[in-house]
N, C-alpha and C positions, 0 to 999 in steps of 0.2 A: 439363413440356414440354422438349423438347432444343432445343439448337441446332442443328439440321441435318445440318452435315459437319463439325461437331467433333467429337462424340461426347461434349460437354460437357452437363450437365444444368445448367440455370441457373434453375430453380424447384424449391422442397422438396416435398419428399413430405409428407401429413399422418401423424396417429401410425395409421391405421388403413392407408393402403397401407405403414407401414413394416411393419406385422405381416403385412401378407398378402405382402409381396415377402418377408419372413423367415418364412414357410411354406411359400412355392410350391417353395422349394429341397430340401422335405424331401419332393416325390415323392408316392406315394401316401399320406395323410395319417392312417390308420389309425382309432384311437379318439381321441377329445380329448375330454378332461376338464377342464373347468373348476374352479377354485376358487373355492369360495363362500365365505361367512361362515355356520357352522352351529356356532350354539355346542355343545359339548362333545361335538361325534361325531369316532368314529375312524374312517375312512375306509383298507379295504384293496384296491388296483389289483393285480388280476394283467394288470401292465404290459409293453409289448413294446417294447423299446427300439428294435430296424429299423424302427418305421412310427407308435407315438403317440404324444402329445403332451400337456402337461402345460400350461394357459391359465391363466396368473396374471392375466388382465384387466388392471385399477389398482390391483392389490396392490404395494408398492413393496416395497425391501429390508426397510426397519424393521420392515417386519411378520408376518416369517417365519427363520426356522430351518431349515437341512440336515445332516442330519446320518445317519451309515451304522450301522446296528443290527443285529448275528447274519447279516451278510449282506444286507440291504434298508435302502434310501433313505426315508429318515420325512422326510417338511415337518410341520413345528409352526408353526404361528399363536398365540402364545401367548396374545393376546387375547381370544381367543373359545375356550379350552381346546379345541380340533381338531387333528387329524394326519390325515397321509395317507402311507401305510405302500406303498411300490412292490415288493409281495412277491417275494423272491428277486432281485431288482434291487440291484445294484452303484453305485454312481458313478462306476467305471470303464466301464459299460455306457452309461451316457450322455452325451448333446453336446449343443450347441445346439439341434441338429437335433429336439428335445424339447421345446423349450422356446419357447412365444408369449407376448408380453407386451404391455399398451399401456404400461404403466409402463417405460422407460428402466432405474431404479435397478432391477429385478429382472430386467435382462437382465444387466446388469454383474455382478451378485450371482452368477447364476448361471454366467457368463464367469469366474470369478475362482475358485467351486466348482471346476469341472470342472479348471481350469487354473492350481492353485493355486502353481505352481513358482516365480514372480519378483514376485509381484503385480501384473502387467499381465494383461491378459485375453486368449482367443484363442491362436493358436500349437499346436506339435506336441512341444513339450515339449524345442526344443533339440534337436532331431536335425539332423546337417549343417551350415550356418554360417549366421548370422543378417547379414542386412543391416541396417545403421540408415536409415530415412529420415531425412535432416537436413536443414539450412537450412544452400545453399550459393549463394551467388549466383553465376547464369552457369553453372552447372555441368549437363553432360548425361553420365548414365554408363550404360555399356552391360552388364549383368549377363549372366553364365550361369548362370541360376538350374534347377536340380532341385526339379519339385515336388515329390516325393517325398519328398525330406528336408529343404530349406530353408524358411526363412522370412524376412517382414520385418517388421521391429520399426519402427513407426510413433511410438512412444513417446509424446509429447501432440500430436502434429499432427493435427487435426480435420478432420471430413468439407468442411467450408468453406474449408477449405487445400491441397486437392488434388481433382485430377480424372484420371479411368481412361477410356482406351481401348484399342483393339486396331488396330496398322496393320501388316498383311504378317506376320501371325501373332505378331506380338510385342504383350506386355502393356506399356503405357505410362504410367508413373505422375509426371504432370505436375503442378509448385508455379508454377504461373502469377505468384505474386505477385513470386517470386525469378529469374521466367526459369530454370529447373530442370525436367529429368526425367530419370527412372530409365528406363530400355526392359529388362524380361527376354526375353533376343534368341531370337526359335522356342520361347516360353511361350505362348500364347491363354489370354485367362480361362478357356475353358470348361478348362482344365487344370490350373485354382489349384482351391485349397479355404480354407475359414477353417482347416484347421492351416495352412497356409501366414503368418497374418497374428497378428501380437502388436501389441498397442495399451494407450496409458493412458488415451485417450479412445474415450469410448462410441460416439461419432458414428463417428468411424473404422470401428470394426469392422459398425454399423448400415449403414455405407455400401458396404462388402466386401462384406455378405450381401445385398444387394439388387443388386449388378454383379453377383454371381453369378451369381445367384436368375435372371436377365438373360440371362446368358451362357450358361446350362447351357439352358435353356431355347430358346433361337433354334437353328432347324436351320441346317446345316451348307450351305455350299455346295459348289458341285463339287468345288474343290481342299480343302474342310475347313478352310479357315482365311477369317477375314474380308477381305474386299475393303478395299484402303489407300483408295481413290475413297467409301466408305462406310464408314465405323468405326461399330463398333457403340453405337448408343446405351444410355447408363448409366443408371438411375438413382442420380446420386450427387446429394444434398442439398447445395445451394450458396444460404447465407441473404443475404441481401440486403448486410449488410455483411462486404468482403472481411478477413480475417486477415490482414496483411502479414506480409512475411517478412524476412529480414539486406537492409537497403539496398546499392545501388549503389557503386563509388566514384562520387564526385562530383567531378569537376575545379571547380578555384574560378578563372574567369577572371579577371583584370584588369579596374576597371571604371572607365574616366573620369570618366562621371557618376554620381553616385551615386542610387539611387532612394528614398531619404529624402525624402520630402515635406516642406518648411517652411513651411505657409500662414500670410500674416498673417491676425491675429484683432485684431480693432476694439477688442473688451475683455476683458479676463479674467473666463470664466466658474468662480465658488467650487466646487469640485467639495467634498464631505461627505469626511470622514475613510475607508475602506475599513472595512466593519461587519465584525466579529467571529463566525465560527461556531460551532456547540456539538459537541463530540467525539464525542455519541453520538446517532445515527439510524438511521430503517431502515437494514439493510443494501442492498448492490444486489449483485444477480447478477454471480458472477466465473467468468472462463473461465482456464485454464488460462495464461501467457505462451508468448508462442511463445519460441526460442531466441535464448537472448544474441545479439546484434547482432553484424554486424564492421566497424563503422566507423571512426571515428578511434581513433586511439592511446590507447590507457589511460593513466590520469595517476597520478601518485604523490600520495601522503597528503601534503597541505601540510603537516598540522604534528609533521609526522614530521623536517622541516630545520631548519635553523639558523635560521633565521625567529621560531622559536617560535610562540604561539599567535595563534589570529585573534582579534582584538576588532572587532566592526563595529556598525554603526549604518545604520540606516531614515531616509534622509530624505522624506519625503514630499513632493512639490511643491507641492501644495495648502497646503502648513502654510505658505507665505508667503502664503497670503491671510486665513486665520481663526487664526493664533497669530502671524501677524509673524514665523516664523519663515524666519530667512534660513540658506542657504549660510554667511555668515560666523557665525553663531551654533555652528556645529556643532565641538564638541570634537575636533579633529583630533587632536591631541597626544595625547588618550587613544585610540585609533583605528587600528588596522592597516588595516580598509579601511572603506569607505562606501557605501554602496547605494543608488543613486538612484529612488525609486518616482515615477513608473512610465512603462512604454511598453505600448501594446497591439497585439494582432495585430488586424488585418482580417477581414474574410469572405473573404479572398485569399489569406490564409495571409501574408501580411507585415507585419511589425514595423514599425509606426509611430508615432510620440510622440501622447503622452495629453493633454499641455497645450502644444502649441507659443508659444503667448507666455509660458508664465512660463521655458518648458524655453531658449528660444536668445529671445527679444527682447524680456524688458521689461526695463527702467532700473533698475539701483540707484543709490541716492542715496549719499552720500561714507558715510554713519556706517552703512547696511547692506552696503557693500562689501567685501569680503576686505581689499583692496588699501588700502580708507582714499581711493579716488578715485571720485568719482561715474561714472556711466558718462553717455553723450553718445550725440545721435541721429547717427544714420548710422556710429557706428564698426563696424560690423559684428557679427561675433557679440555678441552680448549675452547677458541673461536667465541662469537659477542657471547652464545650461551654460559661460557665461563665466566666472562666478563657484568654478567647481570649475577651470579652468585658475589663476586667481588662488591658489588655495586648496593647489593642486600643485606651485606655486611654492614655498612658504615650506614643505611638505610631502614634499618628493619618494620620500619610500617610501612615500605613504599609496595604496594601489588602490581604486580607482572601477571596481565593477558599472553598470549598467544593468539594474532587474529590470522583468521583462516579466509582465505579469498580474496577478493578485490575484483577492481576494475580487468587487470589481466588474468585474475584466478578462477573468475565462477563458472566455468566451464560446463561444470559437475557437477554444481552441484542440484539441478532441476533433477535429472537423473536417481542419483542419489536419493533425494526426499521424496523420490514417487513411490516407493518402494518400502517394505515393514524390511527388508532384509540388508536396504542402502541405508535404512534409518537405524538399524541396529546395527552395522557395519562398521558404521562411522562415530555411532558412540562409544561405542567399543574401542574404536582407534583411539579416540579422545584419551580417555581414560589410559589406553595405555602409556601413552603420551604422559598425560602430568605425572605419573605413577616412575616414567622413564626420566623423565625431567623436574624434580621436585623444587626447583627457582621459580617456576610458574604458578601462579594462584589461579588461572580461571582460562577463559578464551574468550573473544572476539569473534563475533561472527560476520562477515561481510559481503554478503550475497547481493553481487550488482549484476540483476537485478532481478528479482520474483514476477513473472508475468512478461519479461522482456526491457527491451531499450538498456540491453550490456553492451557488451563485444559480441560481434556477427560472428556466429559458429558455436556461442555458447548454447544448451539443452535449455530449451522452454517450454511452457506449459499454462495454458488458461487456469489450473488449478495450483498454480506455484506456492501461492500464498497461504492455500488452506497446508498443503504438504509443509510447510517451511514451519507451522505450530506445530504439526505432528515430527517434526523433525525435531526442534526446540526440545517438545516434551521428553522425546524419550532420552536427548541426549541430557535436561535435568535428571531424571530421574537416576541415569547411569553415575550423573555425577553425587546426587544423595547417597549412591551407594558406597562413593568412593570416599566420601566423607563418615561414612560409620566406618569404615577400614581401618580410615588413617586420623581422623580426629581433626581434622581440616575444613574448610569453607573454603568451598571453588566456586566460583562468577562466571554467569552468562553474560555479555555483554552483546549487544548487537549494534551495527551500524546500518542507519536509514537516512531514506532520503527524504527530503524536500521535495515542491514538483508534485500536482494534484492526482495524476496520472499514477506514476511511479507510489504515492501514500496509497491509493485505492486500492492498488496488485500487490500490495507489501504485508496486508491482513495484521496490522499493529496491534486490532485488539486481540486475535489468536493468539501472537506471540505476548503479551502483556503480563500473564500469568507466571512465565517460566524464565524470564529476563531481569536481571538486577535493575541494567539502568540500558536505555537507547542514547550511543554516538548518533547526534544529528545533524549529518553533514551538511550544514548548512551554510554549503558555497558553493561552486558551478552553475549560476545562476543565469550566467554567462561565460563564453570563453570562444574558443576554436572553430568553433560549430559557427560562429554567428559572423558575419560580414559588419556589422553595427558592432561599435563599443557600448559598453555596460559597466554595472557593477558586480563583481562575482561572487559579493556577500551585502547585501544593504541590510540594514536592519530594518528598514520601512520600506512599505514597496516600492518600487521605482517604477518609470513610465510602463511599463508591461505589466504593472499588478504582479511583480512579482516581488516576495522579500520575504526574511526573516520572520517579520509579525504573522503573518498573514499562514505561514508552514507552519511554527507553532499552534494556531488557533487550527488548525486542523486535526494535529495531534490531541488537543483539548475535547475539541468536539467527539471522537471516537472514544474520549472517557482514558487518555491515558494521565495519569497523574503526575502532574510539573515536575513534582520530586524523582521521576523518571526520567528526564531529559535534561542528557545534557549537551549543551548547545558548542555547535562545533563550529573552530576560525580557521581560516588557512593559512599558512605560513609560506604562500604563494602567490603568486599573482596573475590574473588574465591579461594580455599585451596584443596592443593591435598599432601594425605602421601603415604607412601613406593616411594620416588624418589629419583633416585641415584642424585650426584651430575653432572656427566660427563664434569665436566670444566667448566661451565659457570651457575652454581647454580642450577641445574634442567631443564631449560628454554627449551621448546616443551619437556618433557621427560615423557616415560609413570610411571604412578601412579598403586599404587595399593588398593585404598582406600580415604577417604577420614578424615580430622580434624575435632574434635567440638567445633566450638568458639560459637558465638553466637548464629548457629544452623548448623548442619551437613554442611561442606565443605565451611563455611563463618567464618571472623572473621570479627569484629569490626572494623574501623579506626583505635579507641582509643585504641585497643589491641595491636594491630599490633605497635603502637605507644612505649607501654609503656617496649614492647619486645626491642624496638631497641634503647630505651634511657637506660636499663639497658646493662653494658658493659659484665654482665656474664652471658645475656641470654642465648647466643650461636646463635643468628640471626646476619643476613646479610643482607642490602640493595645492591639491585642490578639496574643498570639502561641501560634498552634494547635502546643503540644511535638509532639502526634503524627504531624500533617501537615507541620511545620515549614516554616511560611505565616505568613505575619503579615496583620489586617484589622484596621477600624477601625467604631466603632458612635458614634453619635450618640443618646444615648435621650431626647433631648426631642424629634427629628425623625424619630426611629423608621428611622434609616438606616442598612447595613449596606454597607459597601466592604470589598474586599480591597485590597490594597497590597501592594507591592514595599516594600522599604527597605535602606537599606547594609547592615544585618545581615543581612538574607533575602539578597541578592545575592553579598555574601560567601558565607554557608551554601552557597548554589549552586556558587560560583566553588568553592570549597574541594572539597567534592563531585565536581564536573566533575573535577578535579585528580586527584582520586585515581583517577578510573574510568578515567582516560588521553585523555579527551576533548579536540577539539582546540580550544575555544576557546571564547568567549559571541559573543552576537548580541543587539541591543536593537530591539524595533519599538514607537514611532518615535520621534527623537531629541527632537523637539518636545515632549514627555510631560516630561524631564526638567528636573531643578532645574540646568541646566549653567551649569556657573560657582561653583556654591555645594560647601562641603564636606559636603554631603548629597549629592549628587551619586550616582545611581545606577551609571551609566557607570564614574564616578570610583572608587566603591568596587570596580566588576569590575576596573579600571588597577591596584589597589591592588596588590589579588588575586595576579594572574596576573602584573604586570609588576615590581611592587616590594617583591613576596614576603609581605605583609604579611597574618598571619593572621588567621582570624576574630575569634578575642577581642580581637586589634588596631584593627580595622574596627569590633565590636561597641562595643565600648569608646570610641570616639572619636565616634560618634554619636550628637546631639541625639535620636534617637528609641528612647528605651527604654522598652519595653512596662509600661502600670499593670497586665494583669491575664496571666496565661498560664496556658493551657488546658491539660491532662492531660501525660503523659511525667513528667518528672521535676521541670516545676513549676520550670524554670530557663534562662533563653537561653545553651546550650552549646552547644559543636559535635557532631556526632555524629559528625563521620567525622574525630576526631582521631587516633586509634587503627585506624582499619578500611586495611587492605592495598589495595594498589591491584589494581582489578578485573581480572578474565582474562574471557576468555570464558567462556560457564556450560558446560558439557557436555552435549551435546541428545540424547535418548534420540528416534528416530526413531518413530513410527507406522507400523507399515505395517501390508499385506495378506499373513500368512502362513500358511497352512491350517492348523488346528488344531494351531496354536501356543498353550503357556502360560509367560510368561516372569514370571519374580520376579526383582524389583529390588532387590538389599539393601542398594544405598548411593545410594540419591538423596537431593539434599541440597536442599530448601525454599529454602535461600540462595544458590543460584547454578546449579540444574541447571533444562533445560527439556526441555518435551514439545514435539517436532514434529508435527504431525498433519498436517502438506503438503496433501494435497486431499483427504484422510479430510473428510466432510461431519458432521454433529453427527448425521443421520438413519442412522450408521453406526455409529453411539459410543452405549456403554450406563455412566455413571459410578455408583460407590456406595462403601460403604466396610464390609469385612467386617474384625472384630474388629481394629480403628485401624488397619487397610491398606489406601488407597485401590486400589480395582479399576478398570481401563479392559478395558471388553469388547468388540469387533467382533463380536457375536453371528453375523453372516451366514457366517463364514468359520472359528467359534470358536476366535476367537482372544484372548487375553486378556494384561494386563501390569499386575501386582500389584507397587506402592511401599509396599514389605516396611518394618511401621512407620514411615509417614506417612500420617497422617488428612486428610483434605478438607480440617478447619479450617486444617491448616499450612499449606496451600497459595494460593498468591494466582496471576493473572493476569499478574504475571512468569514464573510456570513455566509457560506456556499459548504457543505460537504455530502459526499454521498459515495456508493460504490461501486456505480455505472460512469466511468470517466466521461462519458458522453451527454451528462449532464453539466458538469463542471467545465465541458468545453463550449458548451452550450451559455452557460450564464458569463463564463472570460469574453465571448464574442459579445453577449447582449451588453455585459456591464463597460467592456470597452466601446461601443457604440454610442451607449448614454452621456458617459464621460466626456466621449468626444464633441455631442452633441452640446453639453451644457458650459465646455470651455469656451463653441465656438460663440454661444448664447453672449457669455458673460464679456467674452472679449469688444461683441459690441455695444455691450453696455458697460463695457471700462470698469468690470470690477473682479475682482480672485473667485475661484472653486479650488479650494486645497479641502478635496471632500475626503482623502482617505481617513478608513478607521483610528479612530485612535488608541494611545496605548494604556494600557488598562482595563 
C-alpha cells in the first residue's frame, strides 16, 4: 500500500508480486520455461532472448551452474545430472529481462553472470560516469544525469534505505533516515533502465525493477511527465525496521540539573554475579552495515603514547554484598584504570544506575574505607561512588569508566540504537552523568550482544551492528563537546567478544573510529552451556579450534590495530562434576553436572587458589602444553575446573607483548587473591610494568603444575623467540567471472582469507593433490593455496561477514583435521598442525 502523496511505499511486497513486478517489465512474455528437477535429462531451448524467459522458481544459486559452450548457454544442476542447453544463445544475448526467480540468491547469481565487470550486480558496464549513492547527512544534490550512459552505484544501501519518486519530471532518490536526496534533474523513471543501476545489495536492485516495472507501465499524461501534486507511486519495499544512516551533529547544551535519577532504596537488594555465555550458537541473520558514521572525532590508539599499557580491572557493585568486596580492597597500584559495573539503559534510552544504594549512599565503616574514616549519615555523597573519589585521592593517574550493560543489562539497548532519538537520548544521559559525577573519566560500553545470542527477552536486530557505530558516534561526539566545556578527556571504551559469530554481528570496524581501546573478553570459551569440559580461556586453540590466538587474528584481519586491544582474563572459573579422570584429569570429558563455588559451575580464583596451596585438598593442577591453559581436577569428587594462574597470565601477558597489544583487562577484581604474591592482577603488573619475564613469574609461583598434557611436556614460554606480530596479509574473496587464481605463497602462519559477504551457499571448499581449492561455482570462479592442505589450515586464516561461511570452513577444517590425525595415527607419527604464534 502507498502512502498517498509521497510516492513512498511503506508495506513490502511478498516474494510472488516481487516476481510478477520483475516480469511485467519484460513486455510480452514470450515462452517461459521452467526449471524442474529431472534427473539426468538434457534439455535443448531454441531460446529467444527479445521475449522468453528462463523460471528458476526456489532454485537458489548453490544449485546451478552457467556457463557459455561452442556458442550456447548450458545451466547445470549438478545434483540431479541435468543441463539445459539455450541453443545458439550467448550471455552476451541475455538480461534480467530473462530471468524469474522466487529464490533472491538466483537473481543475484544471475545479476553478477551477466554483469561480471566489479562484482556488484546490475549496471551498463561503466559507460559514462558512475555516481555513488552514499550517506551524507543534510545533503540534497542535483544530478545531470544521461540515461544513456550513466549510472548509479548503490553499493550496499538496501531497498529499506531509500525511497523513489518522480516530481516535475525529475527522478528522486530520497535516504529519509539521513535527510538526503539525489534529484536526476528532467530524468522520469520511465527513462531509467536497470543498466542505469549497479548495487551490492539484492533488495536494491529487486526494488529498481519493480519502480520500473511501475513506471514504464503507467501512461503518460498530457505534458508526458508526472504531475509534482501526485508523484507516482512506487513499489519500493520498506520492512518494518528502518536502516539508519551517518547521525546528525548534535549540539550538547549545558545542563543545570542533571537528569540522573538518585532514588533512595530502604535496602539493598543482592543482585547474582552477571552469568557467563558460550562462544558458539546459532548464528543470526546479518545485513550488510551501513556506512561508517560521521560523528565525533576519531581518537588515537591509547597505547600507542607515553602512557604505555592499559591494565584494568571489573569492579562489580554487587561484590560488596556476596564477597565483602569493597572499593578499598581493589589494587589500584597495579591498575591504570578501573571499571565500574554497572549502569543500565531504560526502555527510554537513558542511562541510569543499576544499584543506587550501594553506587552513591550506603555507609562505609572506617576499616572498609579508602580513607581509613568511616562515613556518617547526612554527609552527602556516599556509597562505592564516594569511595572512588577517596581512592583518586591517593591515586591521581588511575581512570575510572562507568560500564554500561552486560550479560543481565542489554536489554536496551537494540532498541535504543535503532533510533536518531535513542541515540541522542542516551548521549545525552551520558554526558549528564559524568558532568553529575566528576570521579568518572569515561564509559564502558557492553552490549552482550549486537545481532543476538544475549539474554532471551533482550531487543535484536539484523542491523545491531551498523546502529551500535551510529550509536558510538554520536555518543563521541557528545562527549567532544563535553570536553571543550570542561577541559577534560573522556574515554570510550567497549567490550567485545570472541566467537566468529558474535565478531561478524558486532561491526568492530564501524565502531573502530569512535573507541579508545576494545575490553576482549576473551574467556567463556566454555562453561555452563557445554556437557563436555573445556578451557574457558586457552590461549592456543584447543580441540574445537577455539582460542585466544585465533579471536585475535580476527580482530587483525578486519584492520583493527593491536594497540586497540586489550586482552581480557577471568578471575573466574568454568567447573564441571561427575568427571571420570581418563588419564589426563578430566580434560575434554563428559560431566554430569555441575560445582557451587561462587555460583553454579564457577569458582573463584582465590578458591581455586586456596584448594591447591592446601596439600590435603586432594586437587591437582594441571597444564594443557598444547592449549597453553592451566585446570585443576579433583578425582575423589570427580571435579574438573579451569583456572587462571600467574604462570598462564604471564604466558598471556608475554604473548599480548609480542603481538603489539595494548594492554590486559581482568573481569572481576573480586575473583582474585589481591594482596597475596599469587596475585593474578599482580603477575599481569609484573609483566607489562616491571618487565619481568615469564620464567621469572613462572618460577616464583607457589603453583607448579604435578601433571602437563601434550607439547613438549614442560611449562616454557613459547613466544620467547616468535617476532612481534604484523598484520597477516588478507587474500580478498570476491565475485570475478571466470576467474582462476593460484596462490603460491600463502602462509598458514599469518595470511587470511577475506570472504566479506560471500555466503558459505556460494563457496564450494576441497583439496586437490595437497592444494586447498576455493570455488564460487556460480560465477566460476576459483582460488587455488598452491601447496597448502585443509589440514594446515585453521580458523585464523578464515574471516568474513556472513557467519555462514566461517561455519562452513569450522565444519570443513574440522573434518580435515580429523581425517589427517586419523591418517598419521596409522602411520605412527604427530599432526600438531595449528597456526602458530607470530
Amino acid at each position: 500500500m502507498s502512502s498517498g502523496n509521497t510516492g513512498t511505499v511503506t508495506s513490502a511486497l511478498n516474494d510472488d508480486e516481487w516476481d510478477a513486478e520483475a516480469q511485467r517489465q519484460q513486455g510480452d512474455p514470450g515462452i517461459v520455461t521452467a526449471l524442474t528437477w529431472a534427473w539426468s535429462t538434457n534439455t535443448v531451448l531454441d531460446f529467444d532472448p527479445t521475449c522468453d524467459t528462463l523460471d528458476f522458481g526456489w532454485f537458489s544459486a548453490d544449485t546451478f551452474t552457467v556457463a557459455e559452450v561452442a556458442g550456447s548457454v548450458v545451466i547445470s544442476i549438478p545434483s540431479s545430472a541435468e543441463t539445459y542447453t539455450l541453443r545458439g544463445v550467448t550471455l552476451a544475448e541475455l538480461s534480467l529481462a530473462n530471468i524469474a526467480a522466487l529464490n533472491a540468491s538466483a537473481l543475484v547469481a544471475w545479476s553478477r553472470i551477466l554483469d561480471p565487470g566489479d562484482g556488484s550486480f546490475g549496471g551498463n558496464a561503466g559507460l559514462g560516469k558512475e555516481i555513488d549513492i552514499n550517506w551524507g547527512w543534510a545533503t540534497h544534490e542535483t544530478i545531470a544525469f544521461d540515461p544513456a550512459h550513466d549510472m548509479l552505484d548503490f553499493g550496499w544501501i538496501g531497498a529499506a534505505s531509500f525511497t523513489l519518486s518522480e516530481v516535475d519530471g525529475s527522478t528522486v532518490i530520497a535516504l529519509p533516515a539521513s535527510d538526503q536526496t539525489y534529484t536526476l534533474s528532467g530524468v522520469g523513471l520511465a527513462e531509467l533502465s536497470l543498466s542505469n543501476i549497479t548495487a551490492d545489495d539484492a533488495s536494491a536492485l529487486m526494488a529498481w525493477t519493480a519502480a520500473l516495472s511501475a513506471a514504464h507501465a503507467a501512461p503518460d499524461d498530457a505534458g508526458g511527465t508526472t504531475s509534482p501534486q501526485a508523484p507516482v507511486d512506487l513499489p519500493v519495499e520498506t520492512p518494518a525496521e528502518p536502516v539508519p544512516a551517518a547521525p546528525p551533529v548534535v549540539e550538547v547544551p549545558v545542563v543545570d540539573t542533571p537528569a540522573v535519577d538518585i532514588p533512595v532504596v530502604e535496602a539493598p537488594v543482592v543482585q547474582p554475579p552477571a552469568v557467563e555465555t558460550p562462544v558458539t550458537e546459532t548464528p543470526v541473520a546479518e545485513v550488510p552495515p551501513a556506512e561508517t558514521p560521521s560523528g565525533g572525532t576519531p581518537v588515537d590508539t591509547p597505547a600507542s603514547g607515553a602512557k604505555g599499557p592499559i591494565l584494568a580491572g571489573y569492579y562489580a557493585d554487587w561484590t560488596v554484598y556476596d564477597h565483602n568486596y569493597t572499593i578499598s580492597d581493589v589494587p589500584a597500584d597495579q591498575l591504570t584504570n578501573l571499571i565500574y559495573a554497572a549502569a543500565n539503559i531504560d526502555s527510554s534510552g537513558h542511562m541510569v544506575l543499576f544499584d543506587p544504594y550501594s553506587d552513591t549512599q550506603m555507609l562505609f565503616s572506617a576499616a572498609d574505607s579508602v580513607d581509613g574514616i568511616a562515613d556518617t549519615a547526612g554527609q552527602g555523597l556516599a556509597g562505592s561512588f564516594n569511595q572512588i573519589v577517596e581512592l583518586k585521592a591517593g591515586h591521581p593517574d588511575l581512570k575510572v569508566s562507568m560500564m554500561i550493560g552486560g550479560w543481565t543489562l542489554s536489554a536496551n539497548f537494540s532498541d535504543t540504537a535503532a533510533t536518531a532519538e535513542g541515540r541522542d537520548t542516551f548521549a545525552q544521559s551520558v554526558v549528564d552523568f559524568l558532568k553529575t559525577y566528576p570521579m568518572f573519566d569515561g564509559v564502558d560500553l557492553d552490549w552482550e550482544f549486537p545481532g543476538g545470542e544475549g539474554l532471551a527477552g533482550n531487543s535484536v536486530r539484523p542491523d545491531d551492528g551498523a546502529n551500535y557505530a551510529l550509536l558510538v558516534a554520536d555518543l563521541r561526539h557528545a562527549l567532544d563537546g563535553l570536553e571543550a566545556e570542561t577541559g577534560r578527556d573522556y574515554t570510550i571504551s567497549v567490550a567485545s567478544p570472541v566467537g566468529a559469530t558474535k565478531i561478524a554481528n558486532f561491526n568492530l570496524a564501524g565502531l573502530d573510529p569512535y573507541v579508545d581501546w576494545f575490553n576482549v573478553m576473551a574467556y567463556d570459551f566454555h562453561g555452563t552451556w557445554d556437557t563436555t569440559t573445556g578451557h574457558l580461556a586457552p590461549l592456543l586453540d584447543s580441540a574445537d579450534g577455539t582460542g585466544i590466538e585465533s579471536a585475535v587474528a580476527q580482530y587483525l584481519a578486519v584492520g583493527i590495530d593491536p594497540g586497540k586491544m586489550v586482552l581480557g582474563a577471568p578471575l573466574y572459573t568454568a567447573a564441571w562434576s561427575g568427571v571420570a579422570d581418563g588419564g589426563d584429569g578430566g580434560l575434554d570429558a563428559a560431566s554430569t553436572g555441575f560445582p557451587v563455588g561462587s555460583s553454579v559451575g564457577h569458582y573463584d580464583y582465590a578458591d581455586i587458589l586456596a584448594k591447591l596451596e592446601d596439600p590435603n585438598s586432594g586437587w591437582s593442577l594441571y597444564w594443557d602444553d598444547d592449549a597453553q591453559a592451566a585446570y585443576v581436577y579433583n578425582a575423589k569428587l570427580g571435579i574438573f575446573s579451569s583456572v587462571e594462574t600467574p604462570a598462564s597470565v604471564a604466558m598471556k601477558a608475554e604473548w599480548a607483548q609480542s603481538q603489539g597489544l595494548g594492554g590486559m583487562m581482568f573481569y572481576d577484581l573480586s575473583g582474585d587473591a589481591t594482596g597475596s604474591s599469587q596475585s593474578l592482577v599482580k603477575a599481569a603488573y609484573d609483566s607489562w610494568v616491571q618487565g619481568k619475564s615469564f620464567s621469572d613469574i613462572a618460577n616464583a609461583s607457589n603453583l607448579t603444575p604435578d601433571t602437563v598434557i601434550g607439547g613438549n611436556g614442560a611449562l616454557d614460554s613459547v613466544v620467547s623467540a616468535a617476532p612481534v606480530a604484523h598484520a597477516p596479509e588478507t587474500i580478498d574473496i570476491t565475485w570475478n567471472w571466470g576467474k582462476q587464481e593460484v596462490i603460491t605463497d600463502f602462509q598458514p602462519t599469518t595470511d587470511v582469507l577475506n570472504f566479506g559477504w560471500v555466503p558459505a551457499d556460494s563457496v564450494v571448499l576441497s583439496e586437490v593433490n595437497g592444494s586447498t581449492v576455493i570455488a564460487l561455482p556460480e560465477n566460476l570462479r576459483t582460488y587455488t593455496l598452491k601447496g597448502v592442505a585443509l589440514d594446515q589450515l585453521s580458523l585464523a586464516n578464515v574471516t568474513g561477514h556472513d557467519s555462514s561461511v566461517i561455519d562452513e570452513w569450522s565444519a570443513t577444517l574440522d573434518a580435515a583435521h580429523k581425517a589427517a590425525d586419523a591418517q598419521a595415527a596409522l602411520l605412527g607419527v604427530s599432526t600438531d598442525t595449528h597456526v602458530a604464534l607470530g
